[in-house]
Structures are given as structure tokens and as C-alpha cells.
HTML snippet that shows the backbone in 3Dmol.js (N, CA, C, O; Angstrom):
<script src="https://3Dmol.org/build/3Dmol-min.js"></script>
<div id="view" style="width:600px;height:400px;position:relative"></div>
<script>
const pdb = `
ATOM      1  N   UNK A   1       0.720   8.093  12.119  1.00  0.00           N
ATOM      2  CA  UNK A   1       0.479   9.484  12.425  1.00  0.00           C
ATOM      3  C   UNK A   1       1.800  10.263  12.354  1.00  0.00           C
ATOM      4  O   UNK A   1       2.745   9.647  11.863  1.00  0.00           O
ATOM      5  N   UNK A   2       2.070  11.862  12.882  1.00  0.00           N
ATOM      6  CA  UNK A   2       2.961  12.251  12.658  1.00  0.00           C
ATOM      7  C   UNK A   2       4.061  12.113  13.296  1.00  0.00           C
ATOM      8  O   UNK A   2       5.117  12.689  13.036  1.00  0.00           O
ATOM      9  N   UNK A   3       3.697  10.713  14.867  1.00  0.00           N
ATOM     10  CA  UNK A   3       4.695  10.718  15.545  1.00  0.00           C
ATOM     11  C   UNK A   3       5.400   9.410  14.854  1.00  0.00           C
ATOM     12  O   UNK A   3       6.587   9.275  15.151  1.00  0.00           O
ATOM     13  N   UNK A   4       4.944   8.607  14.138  1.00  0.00           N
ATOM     14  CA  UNK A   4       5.772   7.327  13.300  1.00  0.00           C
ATOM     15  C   UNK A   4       4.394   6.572  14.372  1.00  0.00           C
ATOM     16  O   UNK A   4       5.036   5.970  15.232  1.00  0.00           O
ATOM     17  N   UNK A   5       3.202   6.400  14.612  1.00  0.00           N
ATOM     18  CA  UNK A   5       2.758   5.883  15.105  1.00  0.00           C
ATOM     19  C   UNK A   5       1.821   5.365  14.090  1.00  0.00           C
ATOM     20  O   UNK A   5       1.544   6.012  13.080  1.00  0.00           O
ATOM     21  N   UNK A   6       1.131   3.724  14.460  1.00  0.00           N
ATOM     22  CA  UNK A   6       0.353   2.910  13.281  1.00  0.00           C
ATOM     23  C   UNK A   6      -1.180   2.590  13.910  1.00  0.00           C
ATOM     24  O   UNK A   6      -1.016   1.867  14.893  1.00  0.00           O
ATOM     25  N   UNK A   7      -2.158   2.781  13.762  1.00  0.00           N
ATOM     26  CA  UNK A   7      -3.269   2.584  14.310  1.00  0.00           C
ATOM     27  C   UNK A   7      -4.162   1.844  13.367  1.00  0.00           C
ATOM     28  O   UNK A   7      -4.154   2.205  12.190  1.00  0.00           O
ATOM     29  N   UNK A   8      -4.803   1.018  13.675  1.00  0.00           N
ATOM     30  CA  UNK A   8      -6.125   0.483  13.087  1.00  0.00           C
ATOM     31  C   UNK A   8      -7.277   0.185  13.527  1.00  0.00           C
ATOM     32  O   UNK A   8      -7.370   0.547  14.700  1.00  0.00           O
ATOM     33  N   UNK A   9      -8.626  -0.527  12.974  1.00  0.00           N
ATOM     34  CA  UNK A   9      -9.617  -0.470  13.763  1.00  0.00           C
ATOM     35  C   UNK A   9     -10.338  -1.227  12.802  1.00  0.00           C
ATOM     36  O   UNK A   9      -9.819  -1.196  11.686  1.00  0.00           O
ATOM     37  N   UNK A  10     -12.082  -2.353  12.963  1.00  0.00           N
ATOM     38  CA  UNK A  10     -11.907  -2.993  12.062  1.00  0.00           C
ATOM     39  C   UNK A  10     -12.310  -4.589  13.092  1.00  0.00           C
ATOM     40  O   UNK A  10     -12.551  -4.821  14.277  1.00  0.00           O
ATOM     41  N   UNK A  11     -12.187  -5.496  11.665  1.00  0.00           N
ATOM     42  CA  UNK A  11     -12.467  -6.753  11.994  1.00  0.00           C
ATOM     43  C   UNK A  11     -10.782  -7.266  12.018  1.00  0.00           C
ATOM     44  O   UNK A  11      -9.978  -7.083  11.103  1.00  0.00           O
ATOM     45  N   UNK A  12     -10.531  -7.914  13.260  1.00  0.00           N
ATOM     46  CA  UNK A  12      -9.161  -8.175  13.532  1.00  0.00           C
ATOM     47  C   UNK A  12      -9.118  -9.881  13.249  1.00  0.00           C
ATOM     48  O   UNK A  12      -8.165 -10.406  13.826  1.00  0.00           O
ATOM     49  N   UNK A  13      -9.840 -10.679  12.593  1.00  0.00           N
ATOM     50  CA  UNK A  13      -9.463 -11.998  12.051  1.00  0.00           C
ATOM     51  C   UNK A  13      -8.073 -12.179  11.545  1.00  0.00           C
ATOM     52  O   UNK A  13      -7.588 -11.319  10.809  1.00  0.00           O
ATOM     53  N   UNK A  14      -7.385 -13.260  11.895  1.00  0.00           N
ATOM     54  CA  UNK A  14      -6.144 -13.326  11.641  1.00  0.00           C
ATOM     55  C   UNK A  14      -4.730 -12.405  12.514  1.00  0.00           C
ATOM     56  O   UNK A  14      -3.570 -12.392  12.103  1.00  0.00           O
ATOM     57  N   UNK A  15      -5.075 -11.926  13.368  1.00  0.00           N
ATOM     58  CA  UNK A  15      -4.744 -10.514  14.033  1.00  0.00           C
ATOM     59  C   UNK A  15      -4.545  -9.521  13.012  1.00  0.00           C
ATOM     60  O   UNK A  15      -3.616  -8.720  13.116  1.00  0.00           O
ATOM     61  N   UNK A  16      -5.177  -9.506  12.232  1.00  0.00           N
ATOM     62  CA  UNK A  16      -4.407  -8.641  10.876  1.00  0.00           C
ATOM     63  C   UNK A  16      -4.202  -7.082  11.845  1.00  0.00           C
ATOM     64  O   UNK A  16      -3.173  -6.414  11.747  1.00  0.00           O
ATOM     65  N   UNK A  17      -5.415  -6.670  12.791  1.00  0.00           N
ATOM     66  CA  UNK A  17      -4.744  -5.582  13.084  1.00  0.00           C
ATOM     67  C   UNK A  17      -3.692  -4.843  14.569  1.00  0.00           C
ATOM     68  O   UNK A  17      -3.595  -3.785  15.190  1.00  0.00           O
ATOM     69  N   UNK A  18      -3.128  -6.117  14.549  1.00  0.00           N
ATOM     70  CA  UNK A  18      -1.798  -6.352  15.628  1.00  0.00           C
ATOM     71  C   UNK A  18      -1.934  -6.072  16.903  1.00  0.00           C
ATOM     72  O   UNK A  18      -0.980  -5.523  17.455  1.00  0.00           O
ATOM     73  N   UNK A  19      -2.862  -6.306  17.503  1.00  0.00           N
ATOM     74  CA  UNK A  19      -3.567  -6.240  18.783  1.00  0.00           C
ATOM     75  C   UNK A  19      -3.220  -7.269  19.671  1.00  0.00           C
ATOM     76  O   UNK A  19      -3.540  -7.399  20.853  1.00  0.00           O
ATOM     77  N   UNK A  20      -2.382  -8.132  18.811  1.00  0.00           N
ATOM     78  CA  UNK A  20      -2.569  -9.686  19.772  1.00  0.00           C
ATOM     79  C   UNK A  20      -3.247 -10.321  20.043  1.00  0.00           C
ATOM     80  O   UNK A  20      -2.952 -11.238  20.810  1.00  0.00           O
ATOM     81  N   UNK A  21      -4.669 -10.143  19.493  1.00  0.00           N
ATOM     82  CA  UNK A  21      -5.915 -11.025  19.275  1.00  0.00           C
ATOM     83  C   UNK A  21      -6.446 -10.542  18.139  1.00  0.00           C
ATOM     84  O   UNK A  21      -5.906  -9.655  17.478  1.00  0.00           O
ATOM     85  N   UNK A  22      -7.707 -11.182  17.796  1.00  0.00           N
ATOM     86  CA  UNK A  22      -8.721 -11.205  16.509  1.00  0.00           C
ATOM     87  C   UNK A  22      -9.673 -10.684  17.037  1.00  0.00           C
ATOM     88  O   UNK A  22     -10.772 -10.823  16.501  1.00  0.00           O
ATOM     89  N   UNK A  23      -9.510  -9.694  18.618  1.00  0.00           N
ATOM     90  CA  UNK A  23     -11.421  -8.841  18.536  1.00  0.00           C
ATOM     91  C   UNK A  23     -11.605  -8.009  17.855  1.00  0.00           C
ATOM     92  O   UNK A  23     -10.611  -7.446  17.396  1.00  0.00           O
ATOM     93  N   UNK A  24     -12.737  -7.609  17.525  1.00  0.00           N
ATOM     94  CA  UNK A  24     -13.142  -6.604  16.439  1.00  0.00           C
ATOM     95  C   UNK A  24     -12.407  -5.160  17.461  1.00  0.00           C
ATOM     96  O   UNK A  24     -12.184  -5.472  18.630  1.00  0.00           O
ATOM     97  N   UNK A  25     -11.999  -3.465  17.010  1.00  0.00           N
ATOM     98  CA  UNK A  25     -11.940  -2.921  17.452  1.00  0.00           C
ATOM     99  C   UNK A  25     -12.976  -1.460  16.474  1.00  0.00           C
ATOM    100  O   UNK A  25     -12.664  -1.055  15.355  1.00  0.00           O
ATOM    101  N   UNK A  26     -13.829  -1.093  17.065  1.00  0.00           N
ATOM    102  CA  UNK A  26     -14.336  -0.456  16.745  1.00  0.00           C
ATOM    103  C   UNK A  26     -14.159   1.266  16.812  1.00  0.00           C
ATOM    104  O   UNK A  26     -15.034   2.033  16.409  1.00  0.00           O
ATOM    105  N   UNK A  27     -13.141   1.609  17.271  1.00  0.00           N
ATOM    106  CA  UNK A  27     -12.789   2.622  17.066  1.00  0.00           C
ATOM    107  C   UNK A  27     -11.203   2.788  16.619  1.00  0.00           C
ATOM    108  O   UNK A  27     -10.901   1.648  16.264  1.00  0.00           O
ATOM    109  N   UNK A  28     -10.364   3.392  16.502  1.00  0.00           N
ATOM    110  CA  UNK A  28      -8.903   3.487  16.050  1.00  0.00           C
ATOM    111  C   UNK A  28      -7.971   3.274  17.388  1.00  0.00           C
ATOM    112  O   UNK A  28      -8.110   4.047  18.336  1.00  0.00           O
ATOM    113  N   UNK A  29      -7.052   2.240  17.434  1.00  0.00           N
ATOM    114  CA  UNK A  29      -6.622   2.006  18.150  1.00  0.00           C
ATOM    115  C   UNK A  29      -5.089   1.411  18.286  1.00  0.00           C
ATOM    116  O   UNK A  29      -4.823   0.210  18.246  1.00  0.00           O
ATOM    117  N   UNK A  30      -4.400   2.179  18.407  1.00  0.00           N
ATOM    118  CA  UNK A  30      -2.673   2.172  18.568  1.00  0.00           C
ATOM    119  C   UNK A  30      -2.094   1.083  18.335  1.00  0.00           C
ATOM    120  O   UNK A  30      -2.327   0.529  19.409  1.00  0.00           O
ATOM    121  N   UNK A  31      -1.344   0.132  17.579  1.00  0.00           N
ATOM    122  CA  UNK A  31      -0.647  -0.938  17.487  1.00  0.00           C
ATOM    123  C   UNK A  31       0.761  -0.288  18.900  1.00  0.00           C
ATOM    124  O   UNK A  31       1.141   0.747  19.448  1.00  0.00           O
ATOM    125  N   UNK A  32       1.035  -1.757  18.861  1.00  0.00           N
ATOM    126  CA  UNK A  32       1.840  -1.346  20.192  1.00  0.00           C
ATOM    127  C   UNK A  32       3.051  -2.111  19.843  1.00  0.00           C
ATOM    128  O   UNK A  32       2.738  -3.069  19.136  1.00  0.00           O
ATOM    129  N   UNK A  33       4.523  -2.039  20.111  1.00  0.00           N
ATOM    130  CA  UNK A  33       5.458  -2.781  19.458  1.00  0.00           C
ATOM    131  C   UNK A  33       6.336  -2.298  18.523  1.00  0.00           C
ATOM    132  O   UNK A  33       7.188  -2.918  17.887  1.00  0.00           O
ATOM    133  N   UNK A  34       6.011  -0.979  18.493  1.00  0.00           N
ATOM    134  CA  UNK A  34       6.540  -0.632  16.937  1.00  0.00           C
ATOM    135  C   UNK A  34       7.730   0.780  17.179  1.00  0.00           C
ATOM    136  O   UNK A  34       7.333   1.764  17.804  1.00  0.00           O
ATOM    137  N   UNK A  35       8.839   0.748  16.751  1.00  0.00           N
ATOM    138  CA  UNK A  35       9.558   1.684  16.465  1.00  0.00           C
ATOM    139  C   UNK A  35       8.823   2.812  15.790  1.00  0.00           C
ATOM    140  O   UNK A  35       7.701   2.634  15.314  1.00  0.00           O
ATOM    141  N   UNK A  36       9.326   3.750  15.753  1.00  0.00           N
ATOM    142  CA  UNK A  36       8.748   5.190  14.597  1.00  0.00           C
ATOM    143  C   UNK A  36       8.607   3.953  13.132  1.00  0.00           C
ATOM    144  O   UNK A  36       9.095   2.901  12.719  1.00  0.00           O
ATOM    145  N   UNK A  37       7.915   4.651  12.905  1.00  0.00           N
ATOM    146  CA  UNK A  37       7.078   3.833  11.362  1.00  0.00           C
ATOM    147  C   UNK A  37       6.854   4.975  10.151  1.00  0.00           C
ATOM    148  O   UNK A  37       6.125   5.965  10.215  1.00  0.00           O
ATOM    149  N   UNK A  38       7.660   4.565   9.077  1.00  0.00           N
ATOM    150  CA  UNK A  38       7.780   5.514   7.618  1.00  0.00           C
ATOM    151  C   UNK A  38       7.667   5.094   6.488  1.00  0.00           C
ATOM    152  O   UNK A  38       8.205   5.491   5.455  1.00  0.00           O
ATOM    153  N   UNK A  39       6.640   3.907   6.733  1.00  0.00           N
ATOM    154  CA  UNK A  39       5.659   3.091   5.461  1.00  0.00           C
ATOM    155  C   UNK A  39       5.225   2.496   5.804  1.00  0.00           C
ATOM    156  O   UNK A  39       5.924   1.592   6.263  1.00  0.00           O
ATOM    157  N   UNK A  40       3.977   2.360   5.936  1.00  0.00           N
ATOM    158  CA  UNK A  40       2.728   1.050   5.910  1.00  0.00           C
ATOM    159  C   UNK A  40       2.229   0.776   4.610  1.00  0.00           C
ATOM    160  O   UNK A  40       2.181   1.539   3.645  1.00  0.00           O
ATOM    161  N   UNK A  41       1.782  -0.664   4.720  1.00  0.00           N
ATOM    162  CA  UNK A  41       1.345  -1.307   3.835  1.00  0.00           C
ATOM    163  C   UNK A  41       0.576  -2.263   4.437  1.00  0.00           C
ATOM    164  O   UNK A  41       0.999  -2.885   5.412  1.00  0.00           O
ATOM    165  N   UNK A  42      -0.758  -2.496   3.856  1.00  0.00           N
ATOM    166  CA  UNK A  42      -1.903  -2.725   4.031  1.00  0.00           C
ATOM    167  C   UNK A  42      -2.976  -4.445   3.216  1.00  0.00           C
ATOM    168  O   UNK A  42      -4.010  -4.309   2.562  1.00  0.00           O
ATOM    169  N   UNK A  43      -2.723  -4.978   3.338  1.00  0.00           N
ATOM    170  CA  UNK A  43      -3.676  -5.961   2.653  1.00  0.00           C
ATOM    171  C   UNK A  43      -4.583  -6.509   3.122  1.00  0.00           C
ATOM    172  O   UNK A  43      -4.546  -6.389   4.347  1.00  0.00           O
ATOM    173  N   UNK A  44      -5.892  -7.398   2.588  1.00  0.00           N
ATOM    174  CA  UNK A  44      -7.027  -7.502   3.226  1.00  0.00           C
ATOM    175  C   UNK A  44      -6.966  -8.372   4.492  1.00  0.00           C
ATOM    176  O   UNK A  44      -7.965  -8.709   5.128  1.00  0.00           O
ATOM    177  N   UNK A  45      -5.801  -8.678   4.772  1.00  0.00           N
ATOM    178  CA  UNK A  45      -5.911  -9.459   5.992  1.00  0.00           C
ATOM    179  C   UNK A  45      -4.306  -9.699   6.775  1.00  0.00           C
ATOM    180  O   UNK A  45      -4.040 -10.471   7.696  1.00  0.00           O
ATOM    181  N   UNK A  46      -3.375  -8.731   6.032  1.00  0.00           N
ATOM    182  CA  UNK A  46      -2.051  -8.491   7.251  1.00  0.00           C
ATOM    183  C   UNK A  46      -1.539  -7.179   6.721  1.00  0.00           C
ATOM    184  O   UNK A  46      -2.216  -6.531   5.923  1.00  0.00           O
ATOM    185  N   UNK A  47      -0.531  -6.828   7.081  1.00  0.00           N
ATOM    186  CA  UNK A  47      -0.082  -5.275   7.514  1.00  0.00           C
ATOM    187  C   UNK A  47       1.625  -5.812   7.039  1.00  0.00           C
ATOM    188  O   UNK A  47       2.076  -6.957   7.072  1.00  0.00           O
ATOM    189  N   UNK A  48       2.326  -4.507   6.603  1.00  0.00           N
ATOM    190  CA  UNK A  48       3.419  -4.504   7.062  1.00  0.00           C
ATOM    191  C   UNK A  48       3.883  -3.109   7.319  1.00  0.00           C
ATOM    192  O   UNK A  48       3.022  -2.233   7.242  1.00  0.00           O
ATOM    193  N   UNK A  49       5.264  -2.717   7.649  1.00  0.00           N
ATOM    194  CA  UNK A  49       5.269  -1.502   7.951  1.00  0.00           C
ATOM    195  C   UNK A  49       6.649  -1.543   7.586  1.00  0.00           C
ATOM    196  O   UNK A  49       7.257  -2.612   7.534  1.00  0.00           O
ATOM    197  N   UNK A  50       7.145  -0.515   7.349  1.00  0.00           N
ATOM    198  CA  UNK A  50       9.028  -0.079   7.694  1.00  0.00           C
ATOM    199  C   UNK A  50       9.302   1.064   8.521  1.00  0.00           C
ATOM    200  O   UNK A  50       8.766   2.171   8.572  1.00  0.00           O
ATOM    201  N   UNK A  51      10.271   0.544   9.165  1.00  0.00           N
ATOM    202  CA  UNK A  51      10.635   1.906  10.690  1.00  0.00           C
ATOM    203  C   UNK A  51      11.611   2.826   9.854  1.00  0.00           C
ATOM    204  O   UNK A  51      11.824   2.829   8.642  1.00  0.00           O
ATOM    205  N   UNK A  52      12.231   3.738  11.039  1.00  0.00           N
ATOM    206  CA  UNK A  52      13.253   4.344  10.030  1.00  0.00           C
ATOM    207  C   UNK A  52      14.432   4.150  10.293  1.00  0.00           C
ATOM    208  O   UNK A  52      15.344   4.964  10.149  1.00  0.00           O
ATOM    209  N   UNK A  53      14.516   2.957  10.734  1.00  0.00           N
ATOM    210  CA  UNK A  53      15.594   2.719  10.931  1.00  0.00           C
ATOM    211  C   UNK A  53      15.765   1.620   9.461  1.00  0.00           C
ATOM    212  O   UNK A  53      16.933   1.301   9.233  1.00  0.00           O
ATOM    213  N   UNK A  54      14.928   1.171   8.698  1.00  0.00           N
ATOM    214  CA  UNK A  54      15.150   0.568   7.416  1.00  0.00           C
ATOM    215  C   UNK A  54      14.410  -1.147   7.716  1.00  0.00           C
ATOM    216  O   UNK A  54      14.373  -2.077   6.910  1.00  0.00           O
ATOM    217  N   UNK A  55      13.829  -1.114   9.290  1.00  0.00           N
ATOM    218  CA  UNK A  55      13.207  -2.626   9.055  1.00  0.00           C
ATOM    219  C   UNK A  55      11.954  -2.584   8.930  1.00  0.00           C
ATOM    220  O   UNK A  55      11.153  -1.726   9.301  1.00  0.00           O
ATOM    221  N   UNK A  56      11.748  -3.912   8.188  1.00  0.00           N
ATOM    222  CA  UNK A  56       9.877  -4.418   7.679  1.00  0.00           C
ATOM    223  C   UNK A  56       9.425  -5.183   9.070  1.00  0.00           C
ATOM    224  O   UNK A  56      10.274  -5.763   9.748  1.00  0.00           O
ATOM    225  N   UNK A  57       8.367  -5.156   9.361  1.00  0.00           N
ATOM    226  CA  UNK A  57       7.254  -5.675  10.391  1.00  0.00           C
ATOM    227  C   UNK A  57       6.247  -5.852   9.585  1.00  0.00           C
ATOM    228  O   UNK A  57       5.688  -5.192   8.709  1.00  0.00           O
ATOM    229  N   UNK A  58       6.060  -7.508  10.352  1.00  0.00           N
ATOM    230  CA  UNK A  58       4.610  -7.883   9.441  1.00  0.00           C
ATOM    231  C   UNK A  58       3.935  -8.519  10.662  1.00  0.00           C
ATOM    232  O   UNK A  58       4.530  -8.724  11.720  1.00  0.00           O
ATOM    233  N   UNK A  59       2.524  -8.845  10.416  1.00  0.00           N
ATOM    234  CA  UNK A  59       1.380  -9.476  11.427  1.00  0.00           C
ATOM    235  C   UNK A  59      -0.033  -9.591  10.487  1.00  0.00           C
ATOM    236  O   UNK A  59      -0.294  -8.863   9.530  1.00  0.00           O
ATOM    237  N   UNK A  60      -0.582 -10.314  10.831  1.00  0.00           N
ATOM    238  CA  UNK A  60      -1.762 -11.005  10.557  1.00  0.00           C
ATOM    239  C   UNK A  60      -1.850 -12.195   9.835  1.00  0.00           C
ATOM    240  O   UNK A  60      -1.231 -13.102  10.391  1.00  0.00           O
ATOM    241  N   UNK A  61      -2.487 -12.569   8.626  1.00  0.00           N
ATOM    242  CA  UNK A  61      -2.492 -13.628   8.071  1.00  0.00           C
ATOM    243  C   UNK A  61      -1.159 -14.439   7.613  1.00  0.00           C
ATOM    244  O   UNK A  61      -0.555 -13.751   6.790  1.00  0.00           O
ATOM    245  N   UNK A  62      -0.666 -15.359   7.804  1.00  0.00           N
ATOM    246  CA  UNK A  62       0.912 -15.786   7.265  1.00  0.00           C
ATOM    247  C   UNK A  62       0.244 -16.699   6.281  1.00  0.00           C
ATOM    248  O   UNK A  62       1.182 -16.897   5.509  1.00  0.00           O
ATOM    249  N   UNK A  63      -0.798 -17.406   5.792  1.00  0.00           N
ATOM    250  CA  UNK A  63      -0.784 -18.391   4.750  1.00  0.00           C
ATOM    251  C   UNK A  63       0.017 -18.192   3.913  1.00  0.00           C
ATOM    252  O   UNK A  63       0.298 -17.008   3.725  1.00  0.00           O
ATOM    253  N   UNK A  64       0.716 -19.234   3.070  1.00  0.00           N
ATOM    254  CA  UNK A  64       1.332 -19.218   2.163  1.00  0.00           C
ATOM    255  C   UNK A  64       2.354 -18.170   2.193  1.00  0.00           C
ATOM    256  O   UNK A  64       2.366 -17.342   1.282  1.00  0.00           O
ATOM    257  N   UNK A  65       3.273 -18.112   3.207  1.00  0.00           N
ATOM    258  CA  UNK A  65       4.737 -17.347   3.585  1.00  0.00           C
ATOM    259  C   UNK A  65       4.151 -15.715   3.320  1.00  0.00           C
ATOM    260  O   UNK A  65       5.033 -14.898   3.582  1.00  0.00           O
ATOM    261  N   UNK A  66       3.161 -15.238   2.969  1.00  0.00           N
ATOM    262  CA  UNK A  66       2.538 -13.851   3.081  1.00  0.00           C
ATOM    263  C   UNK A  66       3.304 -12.832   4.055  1.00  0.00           C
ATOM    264  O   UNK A  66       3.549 -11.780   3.465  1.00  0.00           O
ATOM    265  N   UNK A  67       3.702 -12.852   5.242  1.00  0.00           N
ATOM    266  CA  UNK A  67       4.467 -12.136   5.831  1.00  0.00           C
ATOM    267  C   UNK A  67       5.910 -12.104   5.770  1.00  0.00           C
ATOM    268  O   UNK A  67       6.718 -11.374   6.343  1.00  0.00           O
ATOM    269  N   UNK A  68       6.055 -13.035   4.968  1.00  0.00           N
ATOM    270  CA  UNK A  68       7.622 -13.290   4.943  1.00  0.00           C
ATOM    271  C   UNK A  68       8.842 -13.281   6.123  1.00  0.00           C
ATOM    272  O   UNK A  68       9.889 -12.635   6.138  1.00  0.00           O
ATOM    273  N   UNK A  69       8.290 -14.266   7.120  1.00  0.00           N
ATOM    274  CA  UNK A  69       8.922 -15.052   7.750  1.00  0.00           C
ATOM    275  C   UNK A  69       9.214 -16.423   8.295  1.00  0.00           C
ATOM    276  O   UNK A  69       9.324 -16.862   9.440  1.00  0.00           O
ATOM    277  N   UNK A  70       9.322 -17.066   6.835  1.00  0.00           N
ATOM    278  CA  UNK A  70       9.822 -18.500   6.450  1.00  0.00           C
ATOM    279  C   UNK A  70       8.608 -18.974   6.730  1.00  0.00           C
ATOM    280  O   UNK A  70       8.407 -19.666   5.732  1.00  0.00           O
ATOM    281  N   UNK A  71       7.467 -19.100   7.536  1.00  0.00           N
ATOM    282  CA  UNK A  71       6.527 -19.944   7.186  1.00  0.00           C
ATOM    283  C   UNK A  71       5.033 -19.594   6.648  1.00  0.00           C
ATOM    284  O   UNK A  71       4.673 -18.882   5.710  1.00  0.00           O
ATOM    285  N   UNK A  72       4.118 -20.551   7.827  1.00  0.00           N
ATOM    286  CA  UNK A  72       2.992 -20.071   6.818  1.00  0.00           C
ATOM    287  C   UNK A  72       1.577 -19.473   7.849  1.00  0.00           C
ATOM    288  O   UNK A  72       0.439 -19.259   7.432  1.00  0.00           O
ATOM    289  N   UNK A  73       2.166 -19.271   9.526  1.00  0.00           N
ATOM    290  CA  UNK A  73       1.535 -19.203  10.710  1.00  0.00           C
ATOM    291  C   UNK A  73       1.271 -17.484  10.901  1.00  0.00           C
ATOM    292  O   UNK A  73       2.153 -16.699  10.555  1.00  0.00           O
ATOM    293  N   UNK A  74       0.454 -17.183  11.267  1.00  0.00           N
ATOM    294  CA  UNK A  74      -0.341 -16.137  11.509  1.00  0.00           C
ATOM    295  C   UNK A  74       0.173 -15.317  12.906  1.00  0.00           C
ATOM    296  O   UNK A  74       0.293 -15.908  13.979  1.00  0.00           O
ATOM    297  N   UNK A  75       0.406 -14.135  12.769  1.00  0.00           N
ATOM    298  CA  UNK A  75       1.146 -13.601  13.614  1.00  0.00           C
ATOM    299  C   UNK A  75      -0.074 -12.287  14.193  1.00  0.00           C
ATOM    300  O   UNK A  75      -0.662 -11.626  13.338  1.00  0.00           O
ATOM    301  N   UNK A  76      -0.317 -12.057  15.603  1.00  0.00           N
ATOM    302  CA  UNK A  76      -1.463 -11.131  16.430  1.00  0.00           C
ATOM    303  C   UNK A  76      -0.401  -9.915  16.366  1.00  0.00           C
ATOM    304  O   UNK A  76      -0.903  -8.798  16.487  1.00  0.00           O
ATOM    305  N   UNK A  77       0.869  -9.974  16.208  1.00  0.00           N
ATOM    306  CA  UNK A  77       1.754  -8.903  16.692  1.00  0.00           C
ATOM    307  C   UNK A  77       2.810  -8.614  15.844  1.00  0.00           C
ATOM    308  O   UNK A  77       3.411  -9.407  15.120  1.00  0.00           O
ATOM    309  N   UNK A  78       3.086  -6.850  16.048  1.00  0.00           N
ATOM    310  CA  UNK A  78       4.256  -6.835  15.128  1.00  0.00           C
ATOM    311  C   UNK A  78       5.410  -7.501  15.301  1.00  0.00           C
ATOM    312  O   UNK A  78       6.104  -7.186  16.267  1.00  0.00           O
ATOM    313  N   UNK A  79       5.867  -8.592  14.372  1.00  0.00           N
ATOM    314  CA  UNK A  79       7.139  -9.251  13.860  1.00  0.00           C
ATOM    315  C   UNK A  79       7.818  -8.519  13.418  1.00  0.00           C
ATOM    316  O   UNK A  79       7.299  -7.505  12.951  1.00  0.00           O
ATOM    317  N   UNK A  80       9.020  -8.644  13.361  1.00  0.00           N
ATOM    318  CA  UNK A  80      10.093  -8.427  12.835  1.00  0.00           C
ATOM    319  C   UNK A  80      10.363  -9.178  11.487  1.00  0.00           C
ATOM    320  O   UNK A  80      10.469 -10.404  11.478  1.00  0.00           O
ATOM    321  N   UNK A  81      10.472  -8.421  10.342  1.00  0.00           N
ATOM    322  CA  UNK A  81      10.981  -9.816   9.129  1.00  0.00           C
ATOM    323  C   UNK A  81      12.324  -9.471   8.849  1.00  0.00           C
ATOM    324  O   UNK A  81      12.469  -8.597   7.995  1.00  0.00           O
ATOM    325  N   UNK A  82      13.681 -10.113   9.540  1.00  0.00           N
ATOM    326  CA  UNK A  82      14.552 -10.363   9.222  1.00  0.00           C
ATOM    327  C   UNK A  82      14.935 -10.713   7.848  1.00  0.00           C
ATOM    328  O   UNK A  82      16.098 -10.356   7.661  1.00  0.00           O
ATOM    329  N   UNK A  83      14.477 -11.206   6.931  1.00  0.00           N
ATOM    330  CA  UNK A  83      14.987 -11.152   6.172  1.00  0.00           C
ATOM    331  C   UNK A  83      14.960 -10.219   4.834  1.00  0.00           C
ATOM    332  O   UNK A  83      15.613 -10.165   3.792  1.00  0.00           O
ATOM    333  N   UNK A  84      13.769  -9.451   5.459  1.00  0.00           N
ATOM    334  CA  UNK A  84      14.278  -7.845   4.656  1.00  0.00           C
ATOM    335  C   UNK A  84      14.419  -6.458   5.572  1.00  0.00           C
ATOM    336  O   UNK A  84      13.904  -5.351   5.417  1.00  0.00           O
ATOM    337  N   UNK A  85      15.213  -6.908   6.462  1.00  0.00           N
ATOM    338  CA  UNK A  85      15.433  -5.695   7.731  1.00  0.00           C
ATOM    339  C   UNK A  85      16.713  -5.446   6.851  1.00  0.00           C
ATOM    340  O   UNK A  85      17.113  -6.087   5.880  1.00  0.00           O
ATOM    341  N   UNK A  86      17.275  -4.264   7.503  1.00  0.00           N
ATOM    342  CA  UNK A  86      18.917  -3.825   7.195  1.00  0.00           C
ATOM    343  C   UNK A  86      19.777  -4.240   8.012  1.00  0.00           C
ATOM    344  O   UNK A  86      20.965  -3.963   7.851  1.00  0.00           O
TER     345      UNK A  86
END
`;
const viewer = $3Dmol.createViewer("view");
viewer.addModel(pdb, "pdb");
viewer.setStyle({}, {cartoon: {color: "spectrum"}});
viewer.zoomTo();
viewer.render();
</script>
């Protein structure tokens, strides 16, 4: 939104939508964790975002290193991905 804020809503399998669990949320509902936010990015089953301060956050599905933080485990909450932060 216009405050750098990230909301979703939806089937939360995988936490894809960073709630810290997989319940469904049926109306739009605030991710929590997050610096001001000045790109999201979206896939069918994890999220990432960039703050403005220049770092990526990822959560939901990790199969196959997908969030890009070295492994392959599934994250309910916004992460930090160090290795494309500034």
C-alpha cells in the first residue's frame, strides 16, 4: 500500500502468505515483519519483496532453494535473504 505495507489473503499452504501459518485468510490481511516495502513479487506459492532500504524478503514455499536462502525448507514468515540484501 502507500505506506510500504504488504497484505495478502487466499489459501496460505506453504505459508506462502507470511502469516506464520498455512490458514486460509479470507479477507486481506497485513503481513507483519516487514520494513517499508518498494517491490513485491509474487509466485504461486512464495512471495518476495524489497524494502527501501535495498533488502529481498522471501517466505513460503523453499523447495528446491526457491527463496534463496541456501536451502530447500519453507518459511511462514518474512526472511531476510542475505544473500541478495545490500
Amino acid at each position: 500500500d502507500l505506506d510500504g505495507a504488504v497484505w495478502s489473503f487466499g489459501g496460505g499452504l506453504y505459508g506462502r502468505l507470511g502469516h506464520s501459518s498455512e490458514a486460509r485468510e479470507l479477507v486481506p490481511r497485513r503481513v507483519q515483519g516487514l520494513p517499508r516495502v518498494v517491490a513485491v513479487s509474487a509466485g504461486d506459492s512464495h512471495c518476495v519483496t524489497v524494502d527501501e532500504q535495498g533488502r529481498a524478503w522471501a517466505w513460503g514455499r523453499g523447495a528446491h532453494g526457491r527463496l534463496g536462502l541456501g536451502d530447500g525448507s519453507d518459511r511462514w514468515s518474512p526472511t531476510l535473504v542475505d544473500a541478495l540484501s545490500a
